[in-house]
N, C-alpha and C positions, 0 to 999 in steps of 0.2 A: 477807436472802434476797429476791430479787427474785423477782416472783410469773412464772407461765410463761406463754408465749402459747400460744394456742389454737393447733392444729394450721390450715397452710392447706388449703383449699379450694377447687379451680377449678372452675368449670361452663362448660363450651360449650352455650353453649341461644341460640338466631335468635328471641327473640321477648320478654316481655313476663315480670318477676320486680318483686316488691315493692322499692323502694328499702329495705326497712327487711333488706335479704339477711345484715344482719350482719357484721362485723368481719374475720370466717375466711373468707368466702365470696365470691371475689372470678369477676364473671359476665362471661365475654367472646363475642364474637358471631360469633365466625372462626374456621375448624379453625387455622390457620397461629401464630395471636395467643397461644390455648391451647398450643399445643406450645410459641412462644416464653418465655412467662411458665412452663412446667412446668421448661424448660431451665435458664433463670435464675433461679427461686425455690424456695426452700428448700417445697415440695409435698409434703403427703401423700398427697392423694385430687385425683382429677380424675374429674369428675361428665358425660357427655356425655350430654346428652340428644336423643333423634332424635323430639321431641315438636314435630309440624306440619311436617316434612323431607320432601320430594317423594324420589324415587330417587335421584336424582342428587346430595341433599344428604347422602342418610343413607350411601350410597358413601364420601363424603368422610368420614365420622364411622366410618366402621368403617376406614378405612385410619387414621385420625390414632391409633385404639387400636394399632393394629400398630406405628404409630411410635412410640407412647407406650413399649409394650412392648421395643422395643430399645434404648431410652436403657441407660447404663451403670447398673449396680447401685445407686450411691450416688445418682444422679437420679431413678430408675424410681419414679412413683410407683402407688399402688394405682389399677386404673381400673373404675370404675364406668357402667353406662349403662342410663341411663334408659327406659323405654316406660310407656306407661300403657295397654297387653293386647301378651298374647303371641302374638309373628309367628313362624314357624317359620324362613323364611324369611333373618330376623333372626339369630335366636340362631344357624343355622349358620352364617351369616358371621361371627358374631362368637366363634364354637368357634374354638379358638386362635387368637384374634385379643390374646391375653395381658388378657382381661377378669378382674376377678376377681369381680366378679356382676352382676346384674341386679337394679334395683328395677325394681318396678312404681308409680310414683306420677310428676306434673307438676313441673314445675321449682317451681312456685308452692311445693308442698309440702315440696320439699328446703331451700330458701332458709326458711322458716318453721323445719324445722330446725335448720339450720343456725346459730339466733340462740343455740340451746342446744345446745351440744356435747354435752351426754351424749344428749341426743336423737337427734343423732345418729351415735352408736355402737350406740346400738341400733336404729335401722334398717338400717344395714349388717350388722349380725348376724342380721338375717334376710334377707339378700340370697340368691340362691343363683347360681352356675357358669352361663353359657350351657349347658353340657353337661346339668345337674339338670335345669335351666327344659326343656330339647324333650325330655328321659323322661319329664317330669310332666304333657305338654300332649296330649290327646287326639288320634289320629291321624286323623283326621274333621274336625278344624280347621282352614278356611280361612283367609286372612288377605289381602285385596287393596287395596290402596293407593287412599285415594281422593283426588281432586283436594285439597284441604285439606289433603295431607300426614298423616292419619290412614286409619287403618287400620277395614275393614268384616271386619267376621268371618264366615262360611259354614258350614252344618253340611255334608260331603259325605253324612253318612249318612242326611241329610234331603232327599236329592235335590238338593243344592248351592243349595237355594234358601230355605233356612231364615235369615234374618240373625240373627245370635246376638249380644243385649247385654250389658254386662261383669255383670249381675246372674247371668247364667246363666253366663258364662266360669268367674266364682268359685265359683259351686255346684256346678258339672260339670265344665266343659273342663280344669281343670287339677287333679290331683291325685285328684279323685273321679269321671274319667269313666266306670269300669268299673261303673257305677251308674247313669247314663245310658240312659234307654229309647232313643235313637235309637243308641246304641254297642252296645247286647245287640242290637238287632233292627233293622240300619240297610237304608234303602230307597234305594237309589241310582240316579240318574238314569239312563236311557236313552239315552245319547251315539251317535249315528249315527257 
């Protein structure tokens, strides 16, 4: 009995992964490159990460899932995509964009999984739907694009001028914002 290979793995990520990505986990740096290698090889997951993407790169990454998404059945593979906080922004572009969840972690930390396969299956089981992720995210969350290609967060119900960091995203913004003293009792800016 010959032993079985690991399930593959592609990630589209523009920047900077440990060579040690492991065996399954093969990292290409082009929307175009990824679709080619998902067409031609036998793919389970394909990993796109929009982690340091100006607008115009992360466009290109939410249409490559659309493409992904239309491959024929037997090609199609599961598509995953990356952020490290949640943009609203984001997820409804990628709401039927044929995603099938969201993590929230860096490439850096996928690829470290990736070296162990049950690692990860169990971080994709806790992935959730574009659709889950913007029910669970605060409606008071901002999210603007900063020159670096990441994202600055806003409280609106702090006068849009509260910057909010992932220590508070994770305590409040998502899943427990009805708990949140600027969401019970929000002061909002004065817009002329």
């Amino acid at each position: 009995m010959s032993p079985v290979a690991p399930p593959k793995y592609l990630l589209y990520h523009e920047g900077e992964v440990p060579l040690t990505a492991g065996q399954s986990l093969e990292v290409l740096t082009s929307p175009a490159t990824c679709l080619h290698e998902a067409m031609e090889k036998d793919v389970a997951v394909v990993f796109i990460s929009l982690y340091g993407l100006g607008q115009e790169k992360r466009d290109l990454a939410i249409e490559l899932c659309r493409v992904l998404d239309s491959l024929e059945k037997d090609k199609k593979p599961l598509i995953y995509v990356l952020l490290t906080s949640p943009n609203r922004d984001i997820l409804q572009a990628l709401s039927g964009a044929g995603v099938t969840g969201v993590l929230f972690c860096d490439p850096m930390q996928l690829a470290l999984h990736a070296l162990h396969p049950q690692n990860m299956a169990a971080a994709l089981k806790c992935s959730r739907s574009p659709e889950q992720e913007l029910a669970s995210i605060c409606p008071h969350l901002l999210a603007e694009l900063a020159g670096d290609g990441q994202d600055i967060h806003f409280c609106r119900a702090y006068r849009s001028i509260m910057v909010v960091n992932k220590t508070r995203i994770r305590s409040f913004c998502v899943d427990r914002y009805s708990h949140c003293q600027y969401y019970k009792n929000p002061i909002f800016s004065q817009e002329k």
